[in-house]
C-alpha positions as CSV (number, residue, x, y, z in Angstrom):
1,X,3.3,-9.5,-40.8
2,X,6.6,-9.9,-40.0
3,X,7.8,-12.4,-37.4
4,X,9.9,-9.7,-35.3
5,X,10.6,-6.2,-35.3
6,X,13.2,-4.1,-34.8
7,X,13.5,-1.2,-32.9
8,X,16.4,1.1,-31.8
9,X,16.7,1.5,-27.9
10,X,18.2,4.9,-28.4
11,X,21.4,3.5,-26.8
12,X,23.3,2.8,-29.5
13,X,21.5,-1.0,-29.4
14,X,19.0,-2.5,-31.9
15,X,16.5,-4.4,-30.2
16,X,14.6,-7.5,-31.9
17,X,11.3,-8.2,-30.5
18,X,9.0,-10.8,-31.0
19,X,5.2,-10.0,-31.8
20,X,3.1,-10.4,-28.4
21,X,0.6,-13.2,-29.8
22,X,4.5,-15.5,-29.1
23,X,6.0,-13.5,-26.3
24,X,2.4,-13.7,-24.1
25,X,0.0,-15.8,-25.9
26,X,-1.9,-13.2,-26.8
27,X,-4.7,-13.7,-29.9
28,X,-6.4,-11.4,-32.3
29,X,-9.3,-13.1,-31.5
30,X,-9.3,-12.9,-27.6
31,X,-8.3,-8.9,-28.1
32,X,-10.2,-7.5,-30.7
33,X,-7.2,-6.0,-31.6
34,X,-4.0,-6.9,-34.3
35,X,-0.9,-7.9,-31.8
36,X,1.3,-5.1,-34.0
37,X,-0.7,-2.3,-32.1
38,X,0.3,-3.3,-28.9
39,X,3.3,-3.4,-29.3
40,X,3.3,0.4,-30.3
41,X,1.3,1.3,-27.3
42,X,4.1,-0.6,-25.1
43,X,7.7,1.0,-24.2
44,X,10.5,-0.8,-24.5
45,X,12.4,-0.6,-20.6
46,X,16.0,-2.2,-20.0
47,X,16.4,-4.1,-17.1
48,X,19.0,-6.1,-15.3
49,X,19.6,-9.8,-15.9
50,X,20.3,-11.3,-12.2
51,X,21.8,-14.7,-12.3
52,X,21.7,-15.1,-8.2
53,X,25.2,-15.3,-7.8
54,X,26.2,-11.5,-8.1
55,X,26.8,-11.0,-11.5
56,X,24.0,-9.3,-13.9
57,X,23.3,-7.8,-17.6
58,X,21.3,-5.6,-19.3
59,X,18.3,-7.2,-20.9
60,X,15.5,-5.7,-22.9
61,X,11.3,-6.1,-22.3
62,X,8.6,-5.0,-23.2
63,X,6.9,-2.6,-20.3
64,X,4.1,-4.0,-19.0
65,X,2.0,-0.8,-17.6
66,X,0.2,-1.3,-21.3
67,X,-0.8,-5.1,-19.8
68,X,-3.3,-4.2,-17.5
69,X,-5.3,-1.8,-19.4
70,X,-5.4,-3.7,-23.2
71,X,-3.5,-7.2,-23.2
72,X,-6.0,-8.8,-21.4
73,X,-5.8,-12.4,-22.0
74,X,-5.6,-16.0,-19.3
75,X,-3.0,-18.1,-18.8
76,X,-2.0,-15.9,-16.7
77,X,-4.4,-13.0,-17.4
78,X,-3.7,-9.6,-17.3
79,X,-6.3,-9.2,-14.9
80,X,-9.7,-9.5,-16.9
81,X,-10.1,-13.0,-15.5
82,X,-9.5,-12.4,-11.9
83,X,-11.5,-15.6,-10.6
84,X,-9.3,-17.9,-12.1
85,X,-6.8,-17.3,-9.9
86,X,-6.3,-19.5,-6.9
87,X,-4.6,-19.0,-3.2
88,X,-2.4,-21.2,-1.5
89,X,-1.7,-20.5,2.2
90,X,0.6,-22.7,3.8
91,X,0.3,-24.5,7.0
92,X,3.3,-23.5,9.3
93,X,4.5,-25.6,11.8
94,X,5.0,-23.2,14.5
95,X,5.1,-25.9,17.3
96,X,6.7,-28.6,15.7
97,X,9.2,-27.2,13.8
98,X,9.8,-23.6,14.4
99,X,10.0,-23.3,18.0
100,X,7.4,-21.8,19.3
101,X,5.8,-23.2,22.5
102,X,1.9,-24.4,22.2
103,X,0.9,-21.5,24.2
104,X,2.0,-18.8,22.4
105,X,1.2,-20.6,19.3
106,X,-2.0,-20.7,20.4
107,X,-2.7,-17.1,21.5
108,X,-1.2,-16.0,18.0
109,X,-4.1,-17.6,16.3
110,X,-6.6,-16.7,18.7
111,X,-5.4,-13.3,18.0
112,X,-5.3,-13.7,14.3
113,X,-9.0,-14.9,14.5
114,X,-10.4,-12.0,16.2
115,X,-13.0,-9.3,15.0
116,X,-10.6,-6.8,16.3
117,X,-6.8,-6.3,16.3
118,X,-5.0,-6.6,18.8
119,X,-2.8,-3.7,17.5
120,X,-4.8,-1.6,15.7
121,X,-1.7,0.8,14.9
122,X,-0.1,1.2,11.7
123,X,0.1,-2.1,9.4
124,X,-0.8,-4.0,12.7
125,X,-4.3,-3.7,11.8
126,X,-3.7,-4.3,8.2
127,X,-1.7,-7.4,8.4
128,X,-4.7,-8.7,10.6
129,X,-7.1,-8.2,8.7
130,X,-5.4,-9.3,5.5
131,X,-3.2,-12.5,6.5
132,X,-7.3,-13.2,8.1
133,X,-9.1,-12.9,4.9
134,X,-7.9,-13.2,1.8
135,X,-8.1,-16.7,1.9
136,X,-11.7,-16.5,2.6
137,X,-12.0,-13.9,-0.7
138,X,-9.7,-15.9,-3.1
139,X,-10.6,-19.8,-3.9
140,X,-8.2,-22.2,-2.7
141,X,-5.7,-23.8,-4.2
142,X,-4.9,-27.6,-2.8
143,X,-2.0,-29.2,-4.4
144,X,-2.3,-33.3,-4.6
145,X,-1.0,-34.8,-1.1
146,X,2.0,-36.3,-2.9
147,X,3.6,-32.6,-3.8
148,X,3.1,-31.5,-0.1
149,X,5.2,-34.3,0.8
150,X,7.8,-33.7,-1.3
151,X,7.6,-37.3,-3.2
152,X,7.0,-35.2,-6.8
153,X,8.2,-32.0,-8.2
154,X,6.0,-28.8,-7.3
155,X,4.5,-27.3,-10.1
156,X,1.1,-25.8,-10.4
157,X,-0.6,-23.5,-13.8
158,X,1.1,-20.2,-12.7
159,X,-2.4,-18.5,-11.7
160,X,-1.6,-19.6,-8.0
161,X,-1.0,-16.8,-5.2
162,X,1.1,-17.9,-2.4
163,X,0.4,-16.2,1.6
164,X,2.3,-17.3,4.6
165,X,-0.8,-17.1,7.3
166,X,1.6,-14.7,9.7
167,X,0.5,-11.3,10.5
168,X,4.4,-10.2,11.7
169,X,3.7,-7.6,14.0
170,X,0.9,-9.7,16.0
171,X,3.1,-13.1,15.7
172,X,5.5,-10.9,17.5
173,X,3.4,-9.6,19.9
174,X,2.2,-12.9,20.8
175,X,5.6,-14.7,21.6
176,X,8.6,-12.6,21.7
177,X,7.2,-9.2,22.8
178,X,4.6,-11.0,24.8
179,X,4.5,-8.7,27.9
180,X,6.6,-6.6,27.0
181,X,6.5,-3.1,28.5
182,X,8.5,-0.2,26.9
183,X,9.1,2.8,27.9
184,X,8.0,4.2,24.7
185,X,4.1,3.4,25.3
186,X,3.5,4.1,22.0
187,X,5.9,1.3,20.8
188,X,4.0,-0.6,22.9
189,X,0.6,-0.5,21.8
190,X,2.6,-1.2,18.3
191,X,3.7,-4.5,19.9
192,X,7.1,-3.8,20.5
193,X,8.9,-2.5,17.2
194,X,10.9,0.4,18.4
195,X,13.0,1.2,15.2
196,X,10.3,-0.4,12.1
197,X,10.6,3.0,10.0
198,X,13.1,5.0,11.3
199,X,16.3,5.7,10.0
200,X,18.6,3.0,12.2
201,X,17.1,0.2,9.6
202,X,16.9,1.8,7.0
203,X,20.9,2.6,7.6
204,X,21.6,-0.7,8.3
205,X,19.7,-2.2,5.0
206,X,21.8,0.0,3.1
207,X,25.3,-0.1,4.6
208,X,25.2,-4.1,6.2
209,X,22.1,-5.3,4.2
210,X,19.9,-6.7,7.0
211,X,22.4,-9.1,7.7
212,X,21.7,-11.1,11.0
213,X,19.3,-8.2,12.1
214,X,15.7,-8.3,12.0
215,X,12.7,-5.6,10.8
216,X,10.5,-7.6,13.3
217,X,11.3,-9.9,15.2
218,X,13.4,-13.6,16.0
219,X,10.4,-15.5,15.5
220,X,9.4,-14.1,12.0
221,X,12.8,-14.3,10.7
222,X,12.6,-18.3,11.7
223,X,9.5,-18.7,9.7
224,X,10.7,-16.7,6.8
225,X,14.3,-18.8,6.6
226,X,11.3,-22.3,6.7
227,X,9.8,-20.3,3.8
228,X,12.6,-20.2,1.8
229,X,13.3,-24.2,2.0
230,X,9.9,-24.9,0.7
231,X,10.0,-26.4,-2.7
232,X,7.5,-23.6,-3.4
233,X,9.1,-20.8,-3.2
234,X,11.8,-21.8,-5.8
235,X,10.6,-20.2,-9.0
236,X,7.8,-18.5,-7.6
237,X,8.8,-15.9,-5.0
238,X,7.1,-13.3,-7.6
239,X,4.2,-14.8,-6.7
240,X,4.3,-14.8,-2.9
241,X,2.8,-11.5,-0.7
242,X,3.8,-10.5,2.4
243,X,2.5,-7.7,4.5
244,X,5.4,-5.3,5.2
245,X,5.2,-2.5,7.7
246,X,7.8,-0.5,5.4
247,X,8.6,-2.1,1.9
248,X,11.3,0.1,1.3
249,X,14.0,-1.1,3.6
250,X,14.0,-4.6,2.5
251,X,13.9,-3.1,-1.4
252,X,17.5,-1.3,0.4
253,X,19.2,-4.5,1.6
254,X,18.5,-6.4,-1.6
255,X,19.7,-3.4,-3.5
256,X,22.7,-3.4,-0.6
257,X,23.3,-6.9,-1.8
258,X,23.7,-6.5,-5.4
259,X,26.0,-3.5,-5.1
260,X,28.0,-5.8,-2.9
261,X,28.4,-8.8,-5.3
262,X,27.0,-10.9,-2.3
263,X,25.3,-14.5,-2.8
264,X,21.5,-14.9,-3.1
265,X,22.3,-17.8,-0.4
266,X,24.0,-15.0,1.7
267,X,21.2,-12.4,1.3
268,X,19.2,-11.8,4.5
269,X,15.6,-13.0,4.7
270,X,14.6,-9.8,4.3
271,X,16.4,-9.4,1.1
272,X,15.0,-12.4,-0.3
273,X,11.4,-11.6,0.0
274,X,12.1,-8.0,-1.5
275,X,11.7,-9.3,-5.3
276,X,8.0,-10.3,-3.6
277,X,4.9,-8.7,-3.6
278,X,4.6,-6.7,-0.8
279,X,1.9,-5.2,0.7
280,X,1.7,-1.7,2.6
281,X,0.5,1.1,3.1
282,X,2.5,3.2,0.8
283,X,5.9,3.0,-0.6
284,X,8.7,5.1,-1.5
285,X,7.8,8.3,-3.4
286,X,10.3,8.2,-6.2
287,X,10.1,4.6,-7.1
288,X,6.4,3.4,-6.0
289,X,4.9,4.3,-9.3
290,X,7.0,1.5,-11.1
291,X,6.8,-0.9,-8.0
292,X,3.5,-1.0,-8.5
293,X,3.2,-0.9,-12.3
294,X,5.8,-3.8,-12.3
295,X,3.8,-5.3,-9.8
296,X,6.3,-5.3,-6.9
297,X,4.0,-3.7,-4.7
298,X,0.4,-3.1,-3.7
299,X,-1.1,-0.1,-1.6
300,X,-4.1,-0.5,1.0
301,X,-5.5,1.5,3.2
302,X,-4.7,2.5,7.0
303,X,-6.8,0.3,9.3
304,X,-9.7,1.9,11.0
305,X,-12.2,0.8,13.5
306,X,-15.8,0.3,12.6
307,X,-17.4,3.7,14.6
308,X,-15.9,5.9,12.2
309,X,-18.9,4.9,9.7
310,X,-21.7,6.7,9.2
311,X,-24.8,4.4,8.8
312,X,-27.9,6.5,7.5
313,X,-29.8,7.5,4.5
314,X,-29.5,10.1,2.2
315,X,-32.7,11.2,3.5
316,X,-31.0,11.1,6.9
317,X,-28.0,12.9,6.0
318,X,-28.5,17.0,6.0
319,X,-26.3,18.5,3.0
320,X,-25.0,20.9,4.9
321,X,-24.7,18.8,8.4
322,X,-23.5,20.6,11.6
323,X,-20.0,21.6,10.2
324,X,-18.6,23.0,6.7
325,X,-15.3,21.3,7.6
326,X,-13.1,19.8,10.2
327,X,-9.4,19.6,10.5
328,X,-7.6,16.8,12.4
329,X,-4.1,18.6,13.4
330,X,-1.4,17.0,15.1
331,X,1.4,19.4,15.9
332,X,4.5,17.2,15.3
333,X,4.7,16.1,11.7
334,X,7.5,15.4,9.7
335,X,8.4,13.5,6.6
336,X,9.6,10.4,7.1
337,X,9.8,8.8,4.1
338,X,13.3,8.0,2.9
339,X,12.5,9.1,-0.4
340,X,16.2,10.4,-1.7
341,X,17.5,8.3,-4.3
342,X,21.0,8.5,-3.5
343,X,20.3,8.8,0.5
344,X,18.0,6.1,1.5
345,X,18.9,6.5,5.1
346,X,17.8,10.1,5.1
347,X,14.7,11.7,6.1
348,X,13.5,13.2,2.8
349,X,10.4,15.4,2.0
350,X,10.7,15.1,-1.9
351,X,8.7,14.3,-5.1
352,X,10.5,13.2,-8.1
353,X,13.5,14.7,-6.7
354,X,11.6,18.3,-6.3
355,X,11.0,19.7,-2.4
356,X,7.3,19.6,-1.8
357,X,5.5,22.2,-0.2
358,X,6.6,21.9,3.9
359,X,4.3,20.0,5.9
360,X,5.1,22.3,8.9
361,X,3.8,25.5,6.7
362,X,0.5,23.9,4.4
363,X,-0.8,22.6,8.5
364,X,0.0,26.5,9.9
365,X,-2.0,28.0,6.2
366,X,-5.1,25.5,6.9
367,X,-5.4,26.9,10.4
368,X,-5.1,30.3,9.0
369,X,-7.6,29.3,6.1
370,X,-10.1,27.6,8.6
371,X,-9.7,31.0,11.4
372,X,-10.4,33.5,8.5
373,X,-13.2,31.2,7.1
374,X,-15.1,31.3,10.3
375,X,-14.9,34.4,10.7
376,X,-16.2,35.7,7.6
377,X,-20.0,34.4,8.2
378,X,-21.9,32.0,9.9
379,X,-19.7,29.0,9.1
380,X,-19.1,26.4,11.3
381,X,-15.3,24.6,10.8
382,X,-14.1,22.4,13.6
383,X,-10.8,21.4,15.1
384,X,-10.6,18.4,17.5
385,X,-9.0,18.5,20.4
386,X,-6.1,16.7,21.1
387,X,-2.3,16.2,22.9
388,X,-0.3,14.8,20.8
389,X,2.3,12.6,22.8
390,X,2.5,9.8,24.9
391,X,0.5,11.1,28.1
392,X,-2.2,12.8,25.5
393,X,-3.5,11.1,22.4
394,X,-1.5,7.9,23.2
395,X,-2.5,7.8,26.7
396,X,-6.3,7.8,26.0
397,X,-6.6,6.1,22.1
398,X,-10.0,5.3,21.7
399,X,-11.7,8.2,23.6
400,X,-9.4,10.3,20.7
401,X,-10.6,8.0,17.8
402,X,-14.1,8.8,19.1
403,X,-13.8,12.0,19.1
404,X,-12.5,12.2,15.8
405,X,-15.3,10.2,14.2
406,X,-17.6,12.1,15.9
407,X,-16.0,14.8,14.0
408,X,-15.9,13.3,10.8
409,X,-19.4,12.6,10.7
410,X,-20.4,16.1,11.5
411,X,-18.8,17.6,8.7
412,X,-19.7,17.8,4.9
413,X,-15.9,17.7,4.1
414,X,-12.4,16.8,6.0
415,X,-8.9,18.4,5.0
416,X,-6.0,16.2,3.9
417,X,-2.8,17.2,4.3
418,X,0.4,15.5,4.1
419,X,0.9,13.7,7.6
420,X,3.9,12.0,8.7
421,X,3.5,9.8,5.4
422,X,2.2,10.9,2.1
423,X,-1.6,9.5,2.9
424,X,-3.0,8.6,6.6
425,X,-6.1,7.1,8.5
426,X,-8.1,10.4,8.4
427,X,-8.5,9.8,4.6
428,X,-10.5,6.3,5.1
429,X,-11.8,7.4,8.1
430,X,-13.5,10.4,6.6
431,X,-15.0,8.3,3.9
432,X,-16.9,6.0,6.2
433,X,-18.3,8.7,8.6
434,X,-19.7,10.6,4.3
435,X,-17.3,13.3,5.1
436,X,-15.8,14.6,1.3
437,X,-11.5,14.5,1.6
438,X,-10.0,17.7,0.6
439,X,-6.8,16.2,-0.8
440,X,-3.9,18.5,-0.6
441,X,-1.6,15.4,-1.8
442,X,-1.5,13.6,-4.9
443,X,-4.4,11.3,-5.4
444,X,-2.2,8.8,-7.5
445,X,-0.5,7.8,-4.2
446,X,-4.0,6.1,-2.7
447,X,-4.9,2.3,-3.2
448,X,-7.2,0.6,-5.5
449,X,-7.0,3.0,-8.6
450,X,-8.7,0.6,-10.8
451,X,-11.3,0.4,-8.0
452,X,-12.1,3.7,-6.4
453,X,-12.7,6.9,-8.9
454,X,-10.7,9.2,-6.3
455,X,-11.4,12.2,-8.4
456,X,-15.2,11.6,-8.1
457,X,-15.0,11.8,-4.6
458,X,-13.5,14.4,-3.6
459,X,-11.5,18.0,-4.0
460,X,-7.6,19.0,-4.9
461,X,-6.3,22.3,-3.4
462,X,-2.8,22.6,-4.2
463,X,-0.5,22.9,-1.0
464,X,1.5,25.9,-2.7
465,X,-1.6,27.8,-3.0
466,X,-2.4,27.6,0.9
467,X,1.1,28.9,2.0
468,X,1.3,31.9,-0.8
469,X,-2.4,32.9,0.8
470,X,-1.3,32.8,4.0
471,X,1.9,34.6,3.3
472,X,0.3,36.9,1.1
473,X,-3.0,37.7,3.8
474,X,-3.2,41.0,4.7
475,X,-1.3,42.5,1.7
476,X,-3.2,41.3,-1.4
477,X,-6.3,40.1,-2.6
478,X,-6.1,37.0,-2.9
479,X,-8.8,34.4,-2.1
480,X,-9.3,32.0,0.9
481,X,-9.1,28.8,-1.2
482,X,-11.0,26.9,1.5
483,X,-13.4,29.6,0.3
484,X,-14.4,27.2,-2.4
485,X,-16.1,25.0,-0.3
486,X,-18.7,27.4,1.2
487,X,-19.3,28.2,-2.5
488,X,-19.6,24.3,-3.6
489,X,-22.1,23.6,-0.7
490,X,-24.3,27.1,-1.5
491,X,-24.4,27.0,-5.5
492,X,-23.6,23.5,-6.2
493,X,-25.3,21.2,-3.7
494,X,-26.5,19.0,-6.5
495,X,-22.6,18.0,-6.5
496,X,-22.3,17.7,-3.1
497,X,-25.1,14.9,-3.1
498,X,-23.7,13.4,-5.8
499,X,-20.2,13.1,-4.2
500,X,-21.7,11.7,-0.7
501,X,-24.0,9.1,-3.0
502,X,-20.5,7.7,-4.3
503,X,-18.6,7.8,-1.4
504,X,-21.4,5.6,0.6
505,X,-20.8,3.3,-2.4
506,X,-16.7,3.0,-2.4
507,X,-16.5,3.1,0.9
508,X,-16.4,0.0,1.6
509,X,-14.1,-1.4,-0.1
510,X,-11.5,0.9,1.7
511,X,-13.1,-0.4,5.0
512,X,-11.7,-4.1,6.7
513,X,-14.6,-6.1,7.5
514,X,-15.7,-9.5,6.4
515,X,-18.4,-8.5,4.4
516,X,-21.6,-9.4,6.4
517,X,-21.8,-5.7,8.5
518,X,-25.6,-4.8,8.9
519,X,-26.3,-1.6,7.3
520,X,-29.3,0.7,6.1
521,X,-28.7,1.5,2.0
522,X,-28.0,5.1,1.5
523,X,-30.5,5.4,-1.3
524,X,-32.2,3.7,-3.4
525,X,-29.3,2.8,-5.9
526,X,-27.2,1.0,-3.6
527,X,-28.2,-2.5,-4.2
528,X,-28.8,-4.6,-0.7
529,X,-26.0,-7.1,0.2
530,X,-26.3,-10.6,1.0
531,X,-24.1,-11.2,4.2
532,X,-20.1,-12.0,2.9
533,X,-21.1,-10.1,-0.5
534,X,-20.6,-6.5,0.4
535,X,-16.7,-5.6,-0.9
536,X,-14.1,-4.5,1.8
537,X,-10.4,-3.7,1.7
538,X,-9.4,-7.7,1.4
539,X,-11.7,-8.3,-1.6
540,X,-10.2,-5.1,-3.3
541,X,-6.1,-5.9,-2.3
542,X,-7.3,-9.4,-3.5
543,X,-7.8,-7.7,-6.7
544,X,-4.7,-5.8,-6.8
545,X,-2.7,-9.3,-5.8
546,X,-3.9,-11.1,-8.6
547,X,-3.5,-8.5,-11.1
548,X,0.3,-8.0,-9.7
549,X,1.1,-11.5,-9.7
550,X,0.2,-11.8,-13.2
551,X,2.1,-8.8,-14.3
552,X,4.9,-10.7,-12.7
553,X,4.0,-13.7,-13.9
554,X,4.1,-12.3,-17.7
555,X,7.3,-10.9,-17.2
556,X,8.9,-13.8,-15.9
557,X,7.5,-16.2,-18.4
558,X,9.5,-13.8,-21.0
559,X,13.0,-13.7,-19.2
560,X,12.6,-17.9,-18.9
561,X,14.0,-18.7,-15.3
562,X,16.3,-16.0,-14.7
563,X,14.9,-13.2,-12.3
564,X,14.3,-9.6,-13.9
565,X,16.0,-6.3,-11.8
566,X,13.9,-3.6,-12.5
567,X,16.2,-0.3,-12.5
568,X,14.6,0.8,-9.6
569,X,16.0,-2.1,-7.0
570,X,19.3,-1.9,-8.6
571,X,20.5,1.7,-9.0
572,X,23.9,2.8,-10.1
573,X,26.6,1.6,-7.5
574,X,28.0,4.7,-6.4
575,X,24.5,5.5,-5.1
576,X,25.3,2.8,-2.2
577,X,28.3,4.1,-0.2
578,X,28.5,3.7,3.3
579,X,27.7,6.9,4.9
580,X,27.4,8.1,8.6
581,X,24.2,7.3,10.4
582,X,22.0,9.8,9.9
583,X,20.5,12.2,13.3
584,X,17.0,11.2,14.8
């Protein structure tokens, strides 16, 4: 077999590769398969050469997607030898070199150690939970004493994960917005971020590039700029994570940079940590799929608090329980996703640069549906009660949450629409209170796809289909598509066991916990846990980490030490003009 082959790009460019046994170490023997094959299963991507001072080129790679389902080999592994990965967390001098009095300092870490956020909202939660324990689900890594101190060069065997232990939005909370009261209450039970997702940042990431202004707050920037002096990070920023309230503004002030020829020394914090791996809770629409192929960004779930599950047996459990359905509405939703290409500043309600079905009209057609259901037979459907606004849902949080779970356990399935963001809470939450999701979004969009078989666990009803019934009621003869469910749970309840049986297994990996909670099995099949052995969300991003910091590590390895720019984090430069800041 040849040493390399060639292949035409298709732009006008002949492309010489080398087989994959040289460019990744891959072996026959390892793979069970010759190297030639893979690299006919893999597609050949351009990318952009960034030297760090401005100035980039096209170079050509192999796409990686084909890495994490067949190329699976160590040193670094495409994600078939997840334990030999290690964690580093560093130790940050908050008091001695950062400026943070011993106090707060203190009250960040009691706050980080807690069984329960302090700010349960959003990615507070999640950056809790996560900055808490993924070291305690991924071994450590100690380097020797001498590289800490700087007296040799770092190095370490590129399987190594790198975490700073700072959950931003609770470090904030604990020392700058300590005491803070806003007149927005529900900034305030967020700890203080008045403008993390709306459009004001995501303006000024794309027309100033973050530069001397903060996603979060004095403090974190501080720690970041340490960060970026460590001897660590050179070389190895693909291999850092951070949790990010919204990933795609800091993705927009790198991009900002680029266009603008600017520095890497120049680049805001926020910039420099883009080329990271960051963790959220979703990501753009039009680019996430490659983020997170490329292994630029992970997904995991909304936080939510314990009392949503549902701890019984399947004997326990009545098929049919008190209600067919329930329907969490809020009235104000809107997309705020800033998912146009050419607008990132702009509140966007698009896939792939189609419209997708209006948020405002699917919500209006499920309460139609859900009305006409009822009313057709003795079907029980439910529709918590709530105000949404500061004096109503805000004002009383946990008597709502309970409310809701109570709910959710009731009910043998829970409607999904789109919310304010492509996924929400309600989709976890129904999972731990047994309740099936009816996903009226795209299942790709949810975390842990190697992990969770979504499509085993629950239904699709295509959004378009709710709003042409309920324009169409009256005047055709067209079904109820909630109509299906009545049907599932009457002719089909052998499916509707089935479905519960897997959702009290994969639940818990969408659920943050340390993995000693006290629980009766569902049936027979679930295998009883030792305490710290049942999975949870940590153990599952943990997974997702290590498999994106080896695709990352792969493709670094094969550019040498020159960083890669996917297509997607540097788009053409007439996408980036300065335009006015956008309303709301």
């Amino acid at each position: 077999m040849a040493d390399t082959w060639e292949l035409d790009s298709g732009a006008g460019m002949v492309v010489k590769l080398q087989p994959q046994a040289k460019l990744w170490g891959l072996s026959k023997g390892r793979t069970g398969l010759p190297t030639h094959k893979f690299a006919q299963q893999c597609i050949v991507q351009p990318r952009k050469r960034y030297d760090g001072g401005g100035q980039f080129g096209f170079v050509w790679l192999l796409g990686l997607s084909c890495l994490l389902s067949t190329c699976a080999e160590p040193g670094p592994s495409s994600g078939a030898d997840v334990a030999s990965w290690r964690l580093y967390t560093y130790t940050v001098p908050l008091v001695e070199e950062l400026g943070v009095s011993a106090e707060a300092s203190h009250r960040y870490w009691s706050m980080l150690a807690a069984d329960f956020p302090s700010l349960p909202w959003d990615n507070g939660g999640v950056s809790h939970y996560l900055v808490r324990d993924l070291p305690s689900v991924i071994p450590k890594w100690t380097p020797p004493s001498e590289m800490e101190q700087g007296r040799v060069p770092w190095s370490d065997d590129s399987r190594v994960l790198y975490l700073l232990p700072i959950a931003p939005y609770v470090l904030c909370a604990a020392t700058d917005f300590w005491k803070v009261r806003l007149k927005n209450r529900l900034m305030t039970n967020k700890g203080g971020f008045t403008n993390l997702r709306g459009s004001v940042p995501m303006y000024h990431a794309q027309s100033r590039c973050l530069h001397n202004e903060t996603l979060t707050c004095p403090t974190y920037g501080r720690i970041l700029r340490w960060l970026l002096e460590r001897p660590s990070w050179q070389g190895r920023e693909h291999r850092h994570a951070f949790t990010l309230l919204g990933a795609e503004v800091p993705r927009v002030a790198f991009t900002c940079d680029i266009q603008h020829g600017n520095k890497i020394e120049s680049h805001s914090v926020y910039s420099r940590i883009a080329r990271s791996i960051l963790i959220t809770t979703e990501g753009r629409r039009w680019s996430w799929r490659m983020e997170r192929e490329q292994g630029y960004l992970v997904t995991t779930p909304q936080w939510w608090p314990h009392f949503f599950m549902l701890n019984a047996t399947v004997a326990q459990l009545p098929l049919l329980k008190k209600d067919l359905v329930v329907f969490k509405s809020v009235d104000a939703k809107f997309c705020h996703r800033y998912d146009d290409e050419l607008h990132p500043a702009r509140k966007w309600c698009g896939e792939a640069g189609l419209a997708s079905a209006s948020p405002f009209k699917v919500r209006a057609a499920l309460i139609s549906a859900l009305k006409n259901l009822e009313s057709t037979g003795e079907i029980h459907v439910s529709l918590p009660e709530t105000k949404w606004g500061y004096r109503g849902f805000i004002g009383n949080t946990e008597m709502n949450m309970r409310n809701f779970a109570k709910a959710y356990r009731a009910a043998v399935f829970t409607l999904v629409p789109h919310g304010d963001t492509v996924t929400s809470s309600r989709i976890y939450q129904a999972i731990g209170a047994l309740s099936i999701p009816v996903f009226l979004i795209d299942v790709d969009h949810l975390p842990f796809q190697q992990i969770v078989p979504w499509k085993e666990i629950s239904i699709s009803i295509d959004p378009n289909e709710m709003i042409e019934w309920a324009t169409q009621r009256g005047r055709g003869n067209m079904p109820n598509p909630l109509d299906r469910l009545r049907t599932l749970v009457e002719k089909y309840p052998e499916r509707v066991r089935a479905m519960q049986r897997k959702l009290a297994e994969v639940r818990w990996h969408l659920f943050y916990h340390r993995g000693d909670h006290s629980v009766v099995p569902f049936d027979a099949s679930e295998p009883p846990s030792l305490p710290g052995s049942r999975p949870s969300a940590a153990r599952s991003v943990a997974h997702d980490l290590i498999i994106a910091a080896n695709t990352r590590e792969l493709a670094y390895r094969s550019l040498g030490a020159t960083a890669e720019i996917p297509s997607w984090l540097a788009p053409p430069v007439h996408s980036q003009k300065r335009r006015l800041l956008p309303k709301g």
